[in-house]
C-alpha positions in Angstrom: 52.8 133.8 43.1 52.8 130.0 42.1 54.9 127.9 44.1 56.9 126.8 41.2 57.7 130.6 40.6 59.0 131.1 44.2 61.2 128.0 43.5 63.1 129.0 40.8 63.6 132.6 42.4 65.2 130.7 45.7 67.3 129.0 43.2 68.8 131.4 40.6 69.1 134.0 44.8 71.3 131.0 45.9 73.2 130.7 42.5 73.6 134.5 42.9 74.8 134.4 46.5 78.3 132.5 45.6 81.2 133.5 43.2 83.6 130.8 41.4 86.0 132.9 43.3 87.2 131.0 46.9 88.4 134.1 48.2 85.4 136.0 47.4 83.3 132.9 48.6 84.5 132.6 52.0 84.6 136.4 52.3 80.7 136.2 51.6 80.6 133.4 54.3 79.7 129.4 53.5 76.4 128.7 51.9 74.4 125.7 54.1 71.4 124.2 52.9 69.8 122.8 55.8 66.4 121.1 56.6 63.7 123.1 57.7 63.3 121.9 61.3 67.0 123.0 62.1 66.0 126.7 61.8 66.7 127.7 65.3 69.2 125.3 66.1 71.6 126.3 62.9 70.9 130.2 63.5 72.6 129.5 66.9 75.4 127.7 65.3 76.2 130.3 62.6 76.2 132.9 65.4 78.8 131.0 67.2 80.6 130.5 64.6 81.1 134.0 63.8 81.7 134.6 67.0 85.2 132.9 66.7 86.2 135.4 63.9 84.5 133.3 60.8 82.2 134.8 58.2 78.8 133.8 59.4 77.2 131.2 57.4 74.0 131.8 55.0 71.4 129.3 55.6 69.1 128.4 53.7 65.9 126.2 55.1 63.8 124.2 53.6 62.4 120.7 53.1 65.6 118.3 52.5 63.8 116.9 49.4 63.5 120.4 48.1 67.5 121.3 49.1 68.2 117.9 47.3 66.7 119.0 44.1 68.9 122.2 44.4 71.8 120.4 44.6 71.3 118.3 41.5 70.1 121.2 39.7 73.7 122.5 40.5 73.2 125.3 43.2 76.8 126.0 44.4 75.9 125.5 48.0 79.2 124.5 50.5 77.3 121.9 53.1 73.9 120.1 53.6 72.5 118.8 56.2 69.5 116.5 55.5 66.3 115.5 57.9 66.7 111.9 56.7 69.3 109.7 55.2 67.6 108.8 52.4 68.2 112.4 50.6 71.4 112.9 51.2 71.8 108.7 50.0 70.2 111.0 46.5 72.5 113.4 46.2 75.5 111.2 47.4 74.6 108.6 44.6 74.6 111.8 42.1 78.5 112.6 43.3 77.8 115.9 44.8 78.5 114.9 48.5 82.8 115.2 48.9 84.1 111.5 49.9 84.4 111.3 53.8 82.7 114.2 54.9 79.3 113.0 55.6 78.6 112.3 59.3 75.2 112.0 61.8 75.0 115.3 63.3 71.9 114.9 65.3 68.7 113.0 65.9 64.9 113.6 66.6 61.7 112.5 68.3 58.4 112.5 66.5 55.4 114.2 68.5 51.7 114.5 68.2 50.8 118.6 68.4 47.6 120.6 69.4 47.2 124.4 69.3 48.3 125.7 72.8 44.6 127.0 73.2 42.9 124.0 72.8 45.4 121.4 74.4 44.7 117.5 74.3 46.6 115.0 75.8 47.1 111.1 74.2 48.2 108.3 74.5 50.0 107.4 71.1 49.3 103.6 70.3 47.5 101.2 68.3 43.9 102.3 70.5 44.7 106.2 69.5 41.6 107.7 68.9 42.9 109.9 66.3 40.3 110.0 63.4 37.6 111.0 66.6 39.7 113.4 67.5 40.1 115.2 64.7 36.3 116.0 64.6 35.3 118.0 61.6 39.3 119.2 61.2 42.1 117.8 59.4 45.6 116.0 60.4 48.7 118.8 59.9 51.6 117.0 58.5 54.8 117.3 56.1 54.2 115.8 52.7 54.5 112.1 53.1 55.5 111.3 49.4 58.9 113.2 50.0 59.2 115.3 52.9 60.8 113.2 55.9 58.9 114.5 58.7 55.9 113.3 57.0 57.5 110.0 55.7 58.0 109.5 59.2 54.8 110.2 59.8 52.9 107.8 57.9 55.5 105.3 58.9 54.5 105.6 62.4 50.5 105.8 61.8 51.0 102.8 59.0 52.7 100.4 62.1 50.5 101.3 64.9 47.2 100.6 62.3 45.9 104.0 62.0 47.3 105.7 59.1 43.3 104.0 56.8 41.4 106.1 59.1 42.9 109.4 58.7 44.6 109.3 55.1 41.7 111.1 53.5 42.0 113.9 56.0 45.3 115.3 56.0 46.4 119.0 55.4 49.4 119.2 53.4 52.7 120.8 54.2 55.6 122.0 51.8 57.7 121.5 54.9 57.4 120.6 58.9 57.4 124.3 59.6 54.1 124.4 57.4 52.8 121.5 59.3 53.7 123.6 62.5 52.3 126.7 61.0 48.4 124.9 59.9 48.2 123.7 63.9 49.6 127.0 65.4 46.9 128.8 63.2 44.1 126.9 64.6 43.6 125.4 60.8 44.0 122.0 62.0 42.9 120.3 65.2 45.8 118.0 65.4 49.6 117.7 64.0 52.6 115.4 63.6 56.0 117.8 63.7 59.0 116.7 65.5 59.8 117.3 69.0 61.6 120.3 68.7 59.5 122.2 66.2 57.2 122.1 68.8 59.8 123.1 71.5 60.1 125.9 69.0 56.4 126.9 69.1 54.6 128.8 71.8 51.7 128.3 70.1 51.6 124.9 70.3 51.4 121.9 73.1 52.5 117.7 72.9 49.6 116.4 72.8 51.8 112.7 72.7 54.9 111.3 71.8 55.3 108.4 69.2 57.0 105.7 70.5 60.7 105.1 68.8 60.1 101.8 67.7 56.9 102.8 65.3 59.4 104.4 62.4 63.0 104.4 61.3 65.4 106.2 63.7 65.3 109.8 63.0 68.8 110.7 61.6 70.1 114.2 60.1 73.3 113.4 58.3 75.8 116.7 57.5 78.0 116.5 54.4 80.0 119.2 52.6 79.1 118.8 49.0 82.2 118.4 46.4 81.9 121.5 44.4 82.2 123.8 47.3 84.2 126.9 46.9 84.9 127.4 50.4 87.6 126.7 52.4 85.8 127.6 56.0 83.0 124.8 55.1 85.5 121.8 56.6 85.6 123.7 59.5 81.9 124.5 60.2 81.3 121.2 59.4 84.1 120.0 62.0 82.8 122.8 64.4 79.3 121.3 64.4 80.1 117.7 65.0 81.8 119.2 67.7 81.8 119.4 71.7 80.6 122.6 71.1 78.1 122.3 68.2 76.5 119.4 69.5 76.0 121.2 73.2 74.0 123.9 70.7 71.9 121.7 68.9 71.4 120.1 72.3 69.8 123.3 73.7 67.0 123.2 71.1 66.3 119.7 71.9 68.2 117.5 69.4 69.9 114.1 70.5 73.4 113.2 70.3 73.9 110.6 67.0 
């Protein structure tokens, strides 16, 4: 089904999922659009959330340029958490982020992967050997005109001087779970995800880390957006910037703000 096809279904489920009602909303539980590389971390969130007697959040993954696109297209969504600033800066800008909610809920490390079979180990710097490495394969990475994983990623190979010799060999992801997915398959030798995708995977090994210095500081703001319905989406938002939500994203590797 054409990708543009599977788009407009995720949209018209999410505009399905929520009623203009508040009480039927947050009796259906809060609607989060989150960045795809927050999958695990989230999941664990929600659960303890509705642990404490809340309806358990929906989420809904994907790349935060997608999830922006919703939101200006009007999907009535209650929070969104963004893999970079500059997307939620887009729908901020729009006025669809509620004054004074949005926050840094976590940060990130960028990594260098290799399938788990047919682990490599580098040094990532200006002397990487990456094109030689690659062989007859291609470099796995997010989509670098608007995904952030991959805008981080060209970033990074762009300062330490070897973004010329591998930009005509790249293979393509929607997302930085399809990056993941491309090395874990064996469909390409080598792979730039963030550290904990790859904590994620058992299917794949670090292969190197990219030094902090080489690309912006990897930030995932949180902000509940203005037309949300829900009343519990202050509090999940609260409960995440918490002790206790930031000792869960934590455990799957995120860094404090």
């Amino acid at each position: 089904m054409p990708k543009v096809i599977l788009r407009a279904l995720a949209l018209f489920a999410i505009f399905l999922h929520i009623s203009t009602s508040p009480a039927m909303a947050q009796q259906r539980g809060l609607l989060v659009l989150a960045a795809a590389s927050m999958q695990e971390a989230m999941n664990a969130a929600a659960d303890a959330w509705a642990a404490q007697h809340h309806a358990r959040p929906v989420l809904s993954f994907a790349a935060s340029s997608a999830l922006a696109r919703q939101i200006r297209s009007g999907a009535p969504a209650d929070l969104f958490v963004s893999a970079d600033e500059d997307w939620m800066d887009d729908v901020e800008k729009a006025g669809f982020i509620q004054r004074g909610t949005r926050a840094d809920l976590a940060g990130n490390r960028l990594v260098l992967i290799a399938p788990a079979r047919m682990p490599v180990r580098l040094h990532v710097g200006r002397a990487m050997p990456l094109a030689r490495m690659l062989g007859t394969s291609r470099l796995a990475m997010a989509n670098p005109d608007s995904v952030p994983a991959g805008k981080y990623g060209k970033a990074a190979l762009t300062a330490l001087g070897i973004w010329p010799s591998v930009a005509n060999r790249l293979a393509l992801g929607d997302n930085v779970r399809s990056a993941l997915a491309l090395v874990e398959r064996g469909e390409a030798r080598l792979g730039i995800v963030y550290a904990t995708d790859a904590r994620a995977s058992k299917d794949v090994v670090v292969a190197g880390s990219f030094p902090p210095g080489s690309h912006e500081p990897i930030r995932y703001p949180v902000a509940r957006l203005a037309k949300s319905p829900n009343p519990d989406a202050e509090g999940f938002r609260r409960f995440l910037l918490s002790h206790a939500g930031q000792n869960i994203l934590a455990r799957y590797g995120f860094s404090r703000p």
